[in-house]
C-alpha positions in Angstrom: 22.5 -21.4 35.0 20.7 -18.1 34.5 22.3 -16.6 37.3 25.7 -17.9 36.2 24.9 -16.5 32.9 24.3 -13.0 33.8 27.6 -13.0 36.1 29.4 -14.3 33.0 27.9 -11.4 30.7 29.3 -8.6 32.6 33.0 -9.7 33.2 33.9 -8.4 30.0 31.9 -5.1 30.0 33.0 -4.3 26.6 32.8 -7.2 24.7 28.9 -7.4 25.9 28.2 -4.1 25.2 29.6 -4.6 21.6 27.1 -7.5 21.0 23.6 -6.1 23.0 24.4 -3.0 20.7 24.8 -4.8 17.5 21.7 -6.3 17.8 20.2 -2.8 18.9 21.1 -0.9 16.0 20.1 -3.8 13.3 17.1 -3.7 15.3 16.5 0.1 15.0 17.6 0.9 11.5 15.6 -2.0 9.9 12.3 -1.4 11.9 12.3 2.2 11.2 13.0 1.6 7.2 10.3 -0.8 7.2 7.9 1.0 8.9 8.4 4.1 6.7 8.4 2.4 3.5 5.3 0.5 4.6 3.7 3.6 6.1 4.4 5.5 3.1 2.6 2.6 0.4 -0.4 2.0 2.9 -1.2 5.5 2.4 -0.4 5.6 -1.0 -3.0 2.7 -1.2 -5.7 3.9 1.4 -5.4 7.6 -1.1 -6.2 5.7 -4.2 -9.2 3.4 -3.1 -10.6 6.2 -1.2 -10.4 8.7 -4.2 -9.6 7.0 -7.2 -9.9 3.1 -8.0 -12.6 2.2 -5.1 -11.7 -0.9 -2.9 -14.6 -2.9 -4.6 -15.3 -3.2 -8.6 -18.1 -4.4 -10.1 -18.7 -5.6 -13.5 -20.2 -7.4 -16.1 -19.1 -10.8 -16.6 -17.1 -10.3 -19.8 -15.7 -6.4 -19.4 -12.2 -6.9 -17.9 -11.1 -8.9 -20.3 -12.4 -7.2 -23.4 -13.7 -3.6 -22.3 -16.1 -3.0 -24.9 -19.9 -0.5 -24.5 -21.3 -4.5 -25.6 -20.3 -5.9 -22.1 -21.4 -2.8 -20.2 -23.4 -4.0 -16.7 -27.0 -3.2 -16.4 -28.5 -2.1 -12.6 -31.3 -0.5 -11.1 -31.6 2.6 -9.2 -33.0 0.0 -6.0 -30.1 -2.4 -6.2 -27.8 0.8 -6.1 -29.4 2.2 -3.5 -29.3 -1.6 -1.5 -25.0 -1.3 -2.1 -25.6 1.9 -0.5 -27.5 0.7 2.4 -24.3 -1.5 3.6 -23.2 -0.2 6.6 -19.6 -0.6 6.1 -19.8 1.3 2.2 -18.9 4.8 2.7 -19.2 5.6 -1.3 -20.9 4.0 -4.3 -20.0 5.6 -7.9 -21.4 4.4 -10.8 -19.2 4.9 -13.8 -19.3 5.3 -17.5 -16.4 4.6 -19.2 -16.5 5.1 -23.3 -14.3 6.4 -26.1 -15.6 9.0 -28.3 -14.2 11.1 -31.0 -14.3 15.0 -29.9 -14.8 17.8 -32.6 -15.3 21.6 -32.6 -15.1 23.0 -35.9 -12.3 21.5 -37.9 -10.3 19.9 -34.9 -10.5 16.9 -33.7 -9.6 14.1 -31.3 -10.0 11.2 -30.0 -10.5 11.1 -25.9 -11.7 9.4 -23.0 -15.0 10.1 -21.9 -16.1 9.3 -18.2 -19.7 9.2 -17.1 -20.4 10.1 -13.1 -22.5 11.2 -10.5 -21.1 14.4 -9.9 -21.9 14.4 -5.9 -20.2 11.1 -5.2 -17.8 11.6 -7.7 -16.7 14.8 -6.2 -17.3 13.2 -2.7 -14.9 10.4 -3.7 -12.4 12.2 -5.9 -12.7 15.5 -4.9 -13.1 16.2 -8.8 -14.7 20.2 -8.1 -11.1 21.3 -7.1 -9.3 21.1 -10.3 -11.6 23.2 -11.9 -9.6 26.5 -13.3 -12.4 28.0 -15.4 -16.1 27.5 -15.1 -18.6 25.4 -13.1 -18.6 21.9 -11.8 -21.5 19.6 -13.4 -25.0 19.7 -11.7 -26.5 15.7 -11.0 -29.1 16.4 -14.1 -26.5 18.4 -16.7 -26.4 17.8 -20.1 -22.6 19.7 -20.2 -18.9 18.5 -20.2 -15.9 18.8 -17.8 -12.8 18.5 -19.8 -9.4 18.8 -19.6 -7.3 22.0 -19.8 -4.6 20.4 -22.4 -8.1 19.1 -24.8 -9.3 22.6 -24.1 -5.8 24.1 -26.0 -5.7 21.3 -28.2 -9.3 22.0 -29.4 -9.4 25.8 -29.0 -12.4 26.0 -27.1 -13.3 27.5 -24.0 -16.5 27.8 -21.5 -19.9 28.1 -23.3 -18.2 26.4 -26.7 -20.0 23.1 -27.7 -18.5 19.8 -28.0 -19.5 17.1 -30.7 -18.7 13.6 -29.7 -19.3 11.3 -32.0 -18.4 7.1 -31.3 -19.9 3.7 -30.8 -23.6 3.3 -29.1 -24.6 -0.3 -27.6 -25.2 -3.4 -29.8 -23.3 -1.3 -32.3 -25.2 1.6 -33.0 -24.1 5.1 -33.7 -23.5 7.8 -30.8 -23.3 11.6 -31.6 -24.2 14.7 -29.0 -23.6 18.0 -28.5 -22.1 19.2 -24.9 -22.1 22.6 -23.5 -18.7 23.4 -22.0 -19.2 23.9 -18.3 -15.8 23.6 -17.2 -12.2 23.6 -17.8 -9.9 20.8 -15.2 -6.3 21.1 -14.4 -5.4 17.3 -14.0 -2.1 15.9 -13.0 -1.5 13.4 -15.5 -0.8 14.8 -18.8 -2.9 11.7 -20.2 -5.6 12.4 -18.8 -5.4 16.1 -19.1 -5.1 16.1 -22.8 -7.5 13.5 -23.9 -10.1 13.1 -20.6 -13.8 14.5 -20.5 -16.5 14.3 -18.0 -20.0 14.2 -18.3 -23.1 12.9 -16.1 -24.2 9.1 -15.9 -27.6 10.1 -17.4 -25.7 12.0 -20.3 -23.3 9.2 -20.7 -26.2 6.4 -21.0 -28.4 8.5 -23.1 -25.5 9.2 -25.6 -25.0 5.4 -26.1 -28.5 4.9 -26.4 -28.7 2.0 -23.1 -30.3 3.1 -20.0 -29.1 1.7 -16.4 -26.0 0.5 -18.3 -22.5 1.1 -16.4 -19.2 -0.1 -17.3 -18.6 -0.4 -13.7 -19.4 0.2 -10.1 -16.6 1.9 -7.6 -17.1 1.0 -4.5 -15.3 2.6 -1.1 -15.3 1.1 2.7 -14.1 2.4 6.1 -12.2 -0.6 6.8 -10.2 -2.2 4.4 -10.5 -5.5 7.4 -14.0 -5.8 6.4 -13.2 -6.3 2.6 -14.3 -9.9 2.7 -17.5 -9.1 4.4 -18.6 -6.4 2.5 -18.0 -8.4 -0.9 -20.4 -11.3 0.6 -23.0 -9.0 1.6 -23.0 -7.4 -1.7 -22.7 -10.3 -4.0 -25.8 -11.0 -1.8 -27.2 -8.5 -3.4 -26.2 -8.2 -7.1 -26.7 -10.8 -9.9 -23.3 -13.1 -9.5 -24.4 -14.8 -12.8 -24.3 -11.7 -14.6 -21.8 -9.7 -12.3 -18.3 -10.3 -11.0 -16.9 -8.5 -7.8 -13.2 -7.6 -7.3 -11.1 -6.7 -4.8 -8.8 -4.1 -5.0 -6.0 -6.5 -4.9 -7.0 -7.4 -8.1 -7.9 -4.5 -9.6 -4.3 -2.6 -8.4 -2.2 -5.9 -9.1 0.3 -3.9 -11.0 1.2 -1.3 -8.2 1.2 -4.2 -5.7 3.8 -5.7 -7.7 5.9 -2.9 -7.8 5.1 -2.4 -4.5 6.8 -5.9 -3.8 9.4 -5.2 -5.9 10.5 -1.9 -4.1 9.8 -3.6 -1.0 12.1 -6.7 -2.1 15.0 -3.9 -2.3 14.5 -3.0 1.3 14.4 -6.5 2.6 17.8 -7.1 0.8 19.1 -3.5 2.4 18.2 -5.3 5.4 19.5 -9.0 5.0 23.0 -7.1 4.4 22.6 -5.1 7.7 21.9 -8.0 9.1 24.4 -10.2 7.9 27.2 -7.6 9.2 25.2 -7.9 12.2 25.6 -11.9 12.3 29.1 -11.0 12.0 29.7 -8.7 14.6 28.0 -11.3 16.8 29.9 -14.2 15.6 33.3 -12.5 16.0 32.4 -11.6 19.3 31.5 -15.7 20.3 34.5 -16.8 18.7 36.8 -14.2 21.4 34.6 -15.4 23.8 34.8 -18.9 23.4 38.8 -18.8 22.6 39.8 -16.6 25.8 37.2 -18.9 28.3 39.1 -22.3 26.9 40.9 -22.7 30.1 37.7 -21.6 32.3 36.0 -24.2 30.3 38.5 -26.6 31.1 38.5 -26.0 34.5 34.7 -25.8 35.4 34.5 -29.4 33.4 37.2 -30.9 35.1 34.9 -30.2 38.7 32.5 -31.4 37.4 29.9 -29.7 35.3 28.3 -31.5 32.5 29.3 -30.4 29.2 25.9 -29.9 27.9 25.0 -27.8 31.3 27.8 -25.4 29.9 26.7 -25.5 26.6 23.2 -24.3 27.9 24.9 -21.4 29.9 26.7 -20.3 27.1 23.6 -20.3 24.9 21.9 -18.5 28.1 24.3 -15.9 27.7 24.1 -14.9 23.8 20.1 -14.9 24.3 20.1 -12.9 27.4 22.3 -10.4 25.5 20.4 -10.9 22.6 17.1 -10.0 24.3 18.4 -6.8 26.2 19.8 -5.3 22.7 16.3 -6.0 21.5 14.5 -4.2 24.5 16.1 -1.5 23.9 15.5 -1.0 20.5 11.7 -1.7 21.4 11.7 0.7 23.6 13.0 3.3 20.9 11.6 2.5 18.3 8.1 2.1 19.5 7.4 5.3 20.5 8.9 6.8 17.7 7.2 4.9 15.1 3.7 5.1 17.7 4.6 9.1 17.1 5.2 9.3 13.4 1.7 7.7 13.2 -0.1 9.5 15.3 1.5 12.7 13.5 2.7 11.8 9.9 5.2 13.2 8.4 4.5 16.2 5.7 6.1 15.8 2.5 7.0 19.7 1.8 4.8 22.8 -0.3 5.7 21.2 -3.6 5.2 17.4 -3.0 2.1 18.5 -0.8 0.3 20.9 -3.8 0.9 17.8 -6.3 -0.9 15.5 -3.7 -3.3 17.8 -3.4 -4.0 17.8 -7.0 -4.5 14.4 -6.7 -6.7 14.4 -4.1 -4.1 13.1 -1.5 -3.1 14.1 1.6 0.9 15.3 1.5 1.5 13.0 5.0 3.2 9.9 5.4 2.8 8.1 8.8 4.8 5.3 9.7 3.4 1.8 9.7 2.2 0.2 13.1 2.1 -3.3 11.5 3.3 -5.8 14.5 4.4 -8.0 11.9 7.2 -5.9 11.1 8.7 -5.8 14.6 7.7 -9.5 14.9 9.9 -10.0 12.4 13.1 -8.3 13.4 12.6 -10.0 16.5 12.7 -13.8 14.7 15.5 -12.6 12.2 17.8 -11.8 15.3 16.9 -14.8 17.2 17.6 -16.9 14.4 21.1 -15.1 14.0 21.7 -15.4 17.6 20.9 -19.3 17.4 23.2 -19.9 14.1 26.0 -17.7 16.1 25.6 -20.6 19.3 26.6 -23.2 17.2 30.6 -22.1 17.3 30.5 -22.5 21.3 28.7 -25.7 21.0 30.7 -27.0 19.1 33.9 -26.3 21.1 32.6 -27.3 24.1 31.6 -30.9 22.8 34.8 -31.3 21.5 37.0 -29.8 24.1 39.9 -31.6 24.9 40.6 -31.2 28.6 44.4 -32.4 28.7 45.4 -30.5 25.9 43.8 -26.9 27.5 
């Protein structure tokens, strides 16, 4: 039947052709979209745990719901320093998040105020390279990074002093004076006109509640490992006091919108495919309607109905299969290359990644689901398509062909 298949395929050149490359250019066009869009968020993703959100967050039982200096987390230097010890962390960085109220002279405004480490912030974030005037914080400073908008907002430069004045822990009152060390160009105008940095030990001093954090960030090298590496450190931390989340908790929002852009692409590619199903379909139906009398004949020999309903199906697979190949062996390589050597964005779309710590490439995505995928959407199409023949051929009525 195979064999009788294959002779079948090629006595209409053309109308084979037409088929294998319907299915070749569904194939192609869908795998590459896919692969870029999904190239493009993984490294989106990968750019923002590794420099900005972390992959891992922990907290205090209470502060993602109500993110307050009273549900701050308390932590030693040695249980740090055990998170750090993890062979699969590649950065830990404390954070102290607050609201204060900033003043020189008879300005003011209210801003966010974020305690580090300056080494593994600046290892993590790359925070020294926004800088535009002035120094980057020491580990033991007592100074303040802020941004360039606050700077013109408040009229102050490098070497003026900053008041902050706002809420201490377990209510009590938090005031300090901060040296201007330096002056950041950040991306975000948010952030630029109302965002400060100072040291973790600055931070916890100024609300008055030492080895208090609002929050661990933590980086990995493999995002595979995430399960792993939040057993070994909840082996580690206090799970009564502390929770642990995963980045797919913590980043729900761009997910989300991640799905949502994605969902437009799947529906880009339902319709391709659907025109595709078509194509196919039209294709069977000439088939079927110029073999009638071949069928006819071949029955009235002697060949079971359902053995020609099995080379007919033999046929649209085999067909079916070559156009996939094909587009295989395209789109592989390309997609292997693109990975291997991402694309760059441009000059302008690279300096803003840059600002944001990000590198300006986007690689396609090497994810076998997505070609699994294409492969079980045309084979599915291929089997709905077989159900025309079928059904003539069970129902063929040999004196009236």
């Amino acid at each position: 039947m195979i064999k009788l298949a294959w002779r079948n395929i090629w006595r209409n050149r053309r109308r084979s052709i037409i088929t294998i490359a319907s299915v070749f250019f569904a194939i192609f066009f869908c795998v590459l979209l896919i692969c870029f869009q999904t190239g493009a968020y993984e490294k989106l993703i990968d750019n923002m745990l590794r420099t900005q959100a972390g992959h891992i967050q922990i907290h205090a039982k209470d502060y993602w719901d109500d993110k307050i200096i009273d549900n701050f987390m308390f932590m030693d230097t040695a249980t740090i320093s055990a998170l750090e010890n993890i062979y699969e962390i590649e950065n830990v960085s404390p954070r102290v998040e607050i609201f204060s109220m900033a003043s020189f002279g008879s300005v003011s405004k209210g801003i966010a105020v974020v305690g580090i480490c300056p080494k593994k912030e600046d290892s993590k974030s790359n925070l020294s390279s926004h800088i535009v005037k002035g120094e980057y914080l020491s580990e033991h400073d007592n100074g303040i990074l802020i941004g360039e908008g606050l700077a013109k907002y408040l009229k102050v430069t490098v070497g003026d002093t900053l008041a902050l004045i706002g809420q201490g822990y377990h209510g009590s009152s938090a005031t300090g004076l901060f040296p201007i060390r330096g002056i950041l160009k950040l991306v975000i105008n948010n952030m630029d006109n109302g965002m400060a940095y100072i040291t973790v030990s600055s931070a916890q001093q100024f609300i008055d509640m030492t080895d208090g954090y609002s929050g661990i960030l933590i980086s990995i090298k493999n995002n595979n490992r995430l399960d792993k590496v939040i057993h070994q450190i909840e082996a580690i931390i206090n799970t009564e006091l502390l929770d642990v989340y995963s980045w797919y908790f913590t980043m729900e929002r761009l997910l989300q919108t991640m799905k949502s852009d994605t969902a437009a692409t799947l529906l880009m590619s339902y319709i391709l495919y659907v025109i595709v199903g078509f194509g196919i379909l039209g294709t069977v139906i000439m088939m079927t309607n110029e073999r009638k009398r071949e069928f006819c004949v071949v029955i009235s020999l002697g060949m079971a109905r359902m053995k020609l309903v099995a080379t007919t199906a033999i046929e649209l697979l085999i067909m079916s299969l070559m156009g996939i190949v094909v587009a295989l062996a395209i789109t592989l390589p390309i997609a292997y290359w693109f990975n291997a050597n991402p694309i760059y964005l441009g000059s302008e779309m690279a300096e803003m990644y840059a600002q944001y710590g990000m590198e300006p490439f986007i690689p396609l995505s090497l994810d076998p689901s997505i070609f699994i995928n294409q492969i079980i959407i045309v084979l599915v199409i291929v089997v709905l398509t077989t159900i025309y023949p079928v059904n003539n051929i069970l129902k063929l009525k040999i004196t009236r062909s």
